[in-house]
C-alpha positions in Angstrom: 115.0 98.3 122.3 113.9 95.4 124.5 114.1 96.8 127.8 110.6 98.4 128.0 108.8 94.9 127.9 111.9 92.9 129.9 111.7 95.7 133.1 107.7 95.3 132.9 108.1 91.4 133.0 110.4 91.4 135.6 108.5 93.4 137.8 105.7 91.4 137.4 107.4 88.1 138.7 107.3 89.8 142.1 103.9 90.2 142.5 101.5 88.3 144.3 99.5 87.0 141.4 101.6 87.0 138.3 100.1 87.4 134.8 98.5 83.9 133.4 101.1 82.4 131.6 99.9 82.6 127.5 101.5 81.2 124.3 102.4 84.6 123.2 102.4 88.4 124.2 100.6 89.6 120.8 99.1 87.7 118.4 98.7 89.6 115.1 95.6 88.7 112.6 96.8 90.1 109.5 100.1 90.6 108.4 99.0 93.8 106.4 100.5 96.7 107.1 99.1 97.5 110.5 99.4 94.4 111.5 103.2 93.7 110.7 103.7 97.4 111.8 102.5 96.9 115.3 104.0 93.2 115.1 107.4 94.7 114.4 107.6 97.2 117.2 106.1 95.5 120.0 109.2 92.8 119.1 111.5 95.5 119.0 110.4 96.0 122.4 110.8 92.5 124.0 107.1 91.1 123.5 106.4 87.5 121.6 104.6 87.8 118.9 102.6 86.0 116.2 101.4 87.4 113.1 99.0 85.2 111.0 98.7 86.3 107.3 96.2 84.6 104.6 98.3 85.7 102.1 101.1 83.7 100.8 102.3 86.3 98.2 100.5 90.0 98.6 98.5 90.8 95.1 97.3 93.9 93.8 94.2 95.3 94.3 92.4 98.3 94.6 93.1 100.2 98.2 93.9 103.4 99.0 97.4 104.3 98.5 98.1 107.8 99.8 99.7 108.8 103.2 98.6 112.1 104.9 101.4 114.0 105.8 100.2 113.6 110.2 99.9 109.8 109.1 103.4 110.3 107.8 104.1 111.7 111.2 102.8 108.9 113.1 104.8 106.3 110.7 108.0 108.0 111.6 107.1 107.9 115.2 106.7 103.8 114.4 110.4 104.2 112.8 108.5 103.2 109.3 109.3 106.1 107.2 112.6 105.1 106.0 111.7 101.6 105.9 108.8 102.6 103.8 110.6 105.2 101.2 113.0 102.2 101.3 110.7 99.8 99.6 108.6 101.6 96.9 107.4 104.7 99.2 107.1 108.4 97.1 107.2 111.4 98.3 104.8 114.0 97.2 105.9 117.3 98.7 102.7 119.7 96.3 99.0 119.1 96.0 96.9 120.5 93.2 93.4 121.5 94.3 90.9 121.6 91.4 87.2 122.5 90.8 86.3 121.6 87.6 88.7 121.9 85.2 90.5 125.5 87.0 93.3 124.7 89.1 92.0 127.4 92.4 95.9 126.3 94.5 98.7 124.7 95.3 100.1 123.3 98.7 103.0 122.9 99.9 102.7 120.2 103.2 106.4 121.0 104.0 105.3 124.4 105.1 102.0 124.6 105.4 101.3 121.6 107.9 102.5 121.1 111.6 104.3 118.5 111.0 106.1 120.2 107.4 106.7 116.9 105.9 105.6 115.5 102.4 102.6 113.0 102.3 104.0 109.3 100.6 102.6 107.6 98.3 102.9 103.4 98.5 102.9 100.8 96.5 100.8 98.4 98.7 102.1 95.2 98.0 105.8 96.0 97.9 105.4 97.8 101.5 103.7 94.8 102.8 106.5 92.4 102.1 108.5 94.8 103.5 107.1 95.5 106.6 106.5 92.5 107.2 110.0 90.8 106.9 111.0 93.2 108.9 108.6 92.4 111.8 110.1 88.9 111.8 113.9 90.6 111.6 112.7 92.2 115.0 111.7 88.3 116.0 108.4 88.1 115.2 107.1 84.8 114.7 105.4 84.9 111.0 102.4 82.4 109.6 102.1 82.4 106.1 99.1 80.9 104.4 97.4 81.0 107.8 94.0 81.2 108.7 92.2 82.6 111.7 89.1 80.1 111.9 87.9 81.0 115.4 88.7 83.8 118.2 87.7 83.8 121.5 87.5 86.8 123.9 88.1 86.7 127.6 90.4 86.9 130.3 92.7 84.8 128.0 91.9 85.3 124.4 92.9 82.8 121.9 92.9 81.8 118.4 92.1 78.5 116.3 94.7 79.0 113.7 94.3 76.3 110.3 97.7 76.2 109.1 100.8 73.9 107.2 98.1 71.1 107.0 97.3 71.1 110.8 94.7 73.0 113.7 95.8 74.5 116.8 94.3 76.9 119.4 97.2 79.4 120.4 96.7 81.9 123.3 97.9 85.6 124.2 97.4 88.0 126.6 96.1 90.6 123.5 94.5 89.4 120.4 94.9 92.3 117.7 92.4 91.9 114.7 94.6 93.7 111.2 92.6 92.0 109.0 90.1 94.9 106.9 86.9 96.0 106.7 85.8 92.6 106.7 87.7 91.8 109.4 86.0 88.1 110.6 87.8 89.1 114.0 85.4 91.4 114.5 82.7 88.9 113.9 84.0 86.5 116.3 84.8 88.6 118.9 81.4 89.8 119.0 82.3 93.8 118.2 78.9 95.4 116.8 79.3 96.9 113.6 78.0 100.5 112.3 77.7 101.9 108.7 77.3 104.7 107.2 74.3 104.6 104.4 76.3 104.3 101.1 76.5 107.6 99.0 79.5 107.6 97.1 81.3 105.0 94.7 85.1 105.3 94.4 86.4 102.8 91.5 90.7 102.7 91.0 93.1 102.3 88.4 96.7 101.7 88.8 98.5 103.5 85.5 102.0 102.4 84.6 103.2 105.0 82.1 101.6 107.9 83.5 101.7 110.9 81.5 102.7 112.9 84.6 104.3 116.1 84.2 106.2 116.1 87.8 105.8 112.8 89.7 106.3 115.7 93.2 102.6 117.0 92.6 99.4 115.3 93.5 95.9 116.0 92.4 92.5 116.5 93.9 89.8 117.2 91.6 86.0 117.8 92.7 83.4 119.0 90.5 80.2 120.1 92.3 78.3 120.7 89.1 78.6 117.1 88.2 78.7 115.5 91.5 82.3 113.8 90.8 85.7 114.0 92.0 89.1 112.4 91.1 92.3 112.1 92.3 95.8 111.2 90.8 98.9 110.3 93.3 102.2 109.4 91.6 104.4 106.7 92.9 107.6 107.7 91.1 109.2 106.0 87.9 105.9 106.7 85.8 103.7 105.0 88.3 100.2 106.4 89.3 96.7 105.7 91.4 94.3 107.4 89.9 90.6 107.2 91.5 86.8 108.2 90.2 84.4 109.0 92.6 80.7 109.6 91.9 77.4 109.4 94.1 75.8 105.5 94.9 72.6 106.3 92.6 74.4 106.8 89.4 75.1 102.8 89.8 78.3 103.8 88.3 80.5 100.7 89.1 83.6 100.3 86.8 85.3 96.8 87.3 88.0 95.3 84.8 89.7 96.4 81.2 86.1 96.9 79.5 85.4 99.9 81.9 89.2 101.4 81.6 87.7 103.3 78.7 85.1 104.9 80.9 86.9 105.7 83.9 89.3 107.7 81.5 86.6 109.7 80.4 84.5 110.2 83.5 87.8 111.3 85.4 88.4 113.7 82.0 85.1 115.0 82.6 85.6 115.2 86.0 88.3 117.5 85.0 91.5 115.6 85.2 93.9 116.6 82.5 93.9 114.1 80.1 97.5 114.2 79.4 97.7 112.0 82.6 96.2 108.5 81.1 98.3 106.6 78.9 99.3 102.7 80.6 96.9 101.2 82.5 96.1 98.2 84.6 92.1 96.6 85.5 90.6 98.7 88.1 87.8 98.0 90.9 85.5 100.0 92.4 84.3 99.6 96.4 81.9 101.3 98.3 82.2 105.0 99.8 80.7 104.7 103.4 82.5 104.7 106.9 82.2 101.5 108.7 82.9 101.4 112.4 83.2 99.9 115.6 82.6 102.2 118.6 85.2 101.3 121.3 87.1 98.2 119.5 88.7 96.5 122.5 87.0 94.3 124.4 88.0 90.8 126.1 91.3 91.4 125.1 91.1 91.3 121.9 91.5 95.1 120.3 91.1 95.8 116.7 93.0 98.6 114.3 92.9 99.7 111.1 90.5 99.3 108.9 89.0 96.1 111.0 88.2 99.2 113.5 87.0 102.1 111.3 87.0 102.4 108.0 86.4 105.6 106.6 85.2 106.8 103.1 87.9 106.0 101.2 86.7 109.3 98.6 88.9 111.3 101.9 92.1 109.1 101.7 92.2 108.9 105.5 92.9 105.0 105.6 96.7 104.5 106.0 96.5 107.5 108.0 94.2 106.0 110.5 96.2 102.8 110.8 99.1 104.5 111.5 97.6 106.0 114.4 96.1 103.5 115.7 99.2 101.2 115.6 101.2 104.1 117.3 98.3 104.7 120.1 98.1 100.9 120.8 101.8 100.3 120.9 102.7 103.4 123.3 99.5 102.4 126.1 100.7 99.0 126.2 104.1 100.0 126.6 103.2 102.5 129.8 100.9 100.3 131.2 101.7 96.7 132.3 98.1 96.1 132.7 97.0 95.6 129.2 93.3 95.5 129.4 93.6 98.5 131.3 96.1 99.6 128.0 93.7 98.3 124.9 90.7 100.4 127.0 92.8 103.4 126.9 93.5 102.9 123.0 89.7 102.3 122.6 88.8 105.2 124.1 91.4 107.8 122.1 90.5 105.5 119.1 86.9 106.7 118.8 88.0 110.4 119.7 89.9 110.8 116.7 88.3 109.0 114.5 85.2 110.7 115.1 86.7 113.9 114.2 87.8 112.6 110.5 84.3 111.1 110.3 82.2 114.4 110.7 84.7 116.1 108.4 84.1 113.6 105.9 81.0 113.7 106.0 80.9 117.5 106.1 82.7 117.4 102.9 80.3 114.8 101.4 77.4 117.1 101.9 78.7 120.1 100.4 80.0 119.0 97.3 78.3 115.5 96.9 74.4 115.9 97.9 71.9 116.3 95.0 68.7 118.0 95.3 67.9 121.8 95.3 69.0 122.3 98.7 72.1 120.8 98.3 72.8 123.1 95.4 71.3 126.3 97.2 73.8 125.3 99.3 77.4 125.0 97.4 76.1 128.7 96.2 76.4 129.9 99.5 79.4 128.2 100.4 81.2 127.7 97.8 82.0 131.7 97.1 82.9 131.9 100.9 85.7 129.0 101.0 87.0 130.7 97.7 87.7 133.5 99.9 89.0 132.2 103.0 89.9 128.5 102.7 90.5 128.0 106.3 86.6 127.6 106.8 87.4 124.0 105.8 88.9 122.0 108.5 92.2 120.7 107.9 92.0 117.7 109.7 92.9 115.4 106.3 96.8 117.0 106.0 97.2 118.2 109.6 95.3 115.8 111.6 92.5 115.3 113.8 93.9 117.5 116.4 94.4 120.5 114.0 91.2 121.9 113.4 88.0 121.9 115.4 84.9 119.8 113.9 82.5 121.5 116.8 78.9 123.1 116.1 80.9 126.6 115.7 83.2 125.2 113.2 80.4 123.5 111.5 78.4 126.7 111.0 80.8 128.4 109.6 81.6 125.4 107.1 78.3 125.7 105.8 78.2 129.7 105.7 76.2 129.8 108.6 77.9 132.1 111.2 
């Protein structure tokens, strides 16, 4: 698998002015999953590389656990899938659609998507150990307990690493900033950040003896009469995520074991079956707004995941989204020896298909989420017309970006407006 990276080096030695000679290829900030993902196939590849993770042992937390089947796609493309099923990964082949209460469909993503494969479900701290030992089987050079105190953009991008007691400043010739929506990468390397205004709360709770009656079917439930929507994605041996979602204004934030009694029954409300709660663990709620960074590359450093966009997590686009990225990255800087010249081209297709989840989302958001009377004169248009022909929703969260249009046509006749 090295000789990609080993040909592109070797050419280079011939050329007039040969690349500036750096500590590594790739340094990696974050050994999360998009980090030890792209850490783990540029290696493969023939290209030194660091990954710096905070974490010494990965904890739970509240995060979005569900893979999109085109996410799936772009995993397999990474060679993850296997690795990921390997290591705590579920398949969910069926989705339940509810409103309210009444179950309106089933799907089946092994025939009704392009890429007819199940979505997965993860466990996130299981993959990450995963992934990442197996970014340092490909010989990547992993940093436990490591933190990024400084990063410097420019022609040679570095990083101030505190770590094992000790300072150093460590160069590449690509910085890569994994690490989240707070990603203090983007700070230093001077990205400008965009937001969303807030308008939906998403609070999780990780069950352990799931009254699920087939661990193969995941559920969407969104109630337009009550502004709320849930959604329940086994993990396999009696293991679920369930999620609550309800608008900013309600002030609705459930954090720990006193609010596991509430969440139950808001999600029952919702219209969850309530046969689903039995064991639980403390949830967390986080904000539902996209958060963004038009065009993250810049003086070599290059930013993926949710460090680059995150989107409402209400959608469950985020390990989709970081899939792709990871997969874009990788295959520019493997085509193009000039890696600023790569990272620009990443940025560019980056912001293309990310904007298309984003309007969806947001298209979504206003239809079943906003309050007021012209919000609700609204869902009674609409809502009757998607009833009868559900492709007036764009697919683009189970197919992908590229699947449906999310153009002024295809906006009208979302909204009933054609």
């Amino acid at each position: 698998m090295a000789a990609p990276l080993t040909r592109m080096y070797n050419s280079a030695v011939h050329q007039k002015e040969p690349p500036t000679t750096t500590d590594y290829d790739i340094i990696t900030i974050g050994g999360g999953l998009g980090g030890a993902a792209l850490a783990k196939s540029m290696a493969e590849n023939g290209a030194r590389v660091l990954v710096l993770e905070r974490e010494t042992k990965f904890k739970d937390r509240v995060r979005g656990e569900w893979m999109a089947p085109w996410g799936v796609a772009e995993a397999t493309a990474l060679g993850l899938r296997d690795l990921i099923l390997e290591n705590g990964g579920h398949n969910l082949n069926l989705w339940d659609n509810y409103v309210g209460p009444a179950m309106i469909g089933r799907r089946d993503f092994t025939t009704s998507t392009p890429q007819t494969i199940p979505s997965i479900t993860i466990y996130h701290p299981q993959v990450q150990e995963a992934l990442l030992a197996a970014a340092a089987d490909a010989g990547a050079e992993v940093r436990r307990g490591a933190r990024a105190r400084t990063v410097e953009a420019g022609a040679t991008p570095s990083v101030t690493v505190d770590w094992d007691g000790g300072s150093e400043r460590i160069s590449a010739r690509l910085i890569v900033g994994a690490d989240g929506r707070g990603s203090p990468t983007r700070k230093h390397a001077g990205f400008e950040v965009r937001q969303d205004p807030a308008r939906m709360l998403l609070a999780g709770l990780l069950f352990e003896d799931a009254g699920v009656a087939n661990e193969d079917v995941g559920i969407i439930v969104i109630n337009p009469f009550v502004r709320q929507g849930a959604l329940a994605f086994p993990q396999g041996n009696g293991r679920a995520r369930c999620y609550f979602g309800c608008r900013e204004e309600t002030g609705l934030r459930l954090q720990g074991e006193k609010d596991v009694p509430r969440f139950i029954e808001e999600s029952i409300r919702t219209g969850v079956p309530a046969s689903l709660f039995e064991g639980s663990k403390p949830n967390g709620t986080f904000q539902g707004a996209d958060q963004w960074t038009d065009h993250p590359y810049r003086g070599g450093v290059a930013l993926v995941g949710d460090a680059a966009a995150t989107s409402d997590p209400t959608w469950g686009q985020g390990l989709s989204l970081t899939m792709r990225d990871v997969r874009t990255l990788r295959d520019k800087l493997l085509a193009d020896d000039d890696w600023d010249r790569a990272a620009h081209a990443y940025a560019e297709e980056h912001d293309v298909y990310y904007d298309a989840i984003h309007t969806a989302e947001d298209w979504l958001t206003q239809l079943f989420m906003d309050t007021g009377q012209e919000a609700e004169a609204r869902r009674l248009r609409v809502l009757p017309l998607i009833a009868q022909d559900q492709t007036r929703v764009p697919d683009v969260f189970f197919s992908g970006p590229e699947s449906s249009p999310v153009d002024e046509t295809a906006r009208r006749r979302f909204f009933g407006e054609d």
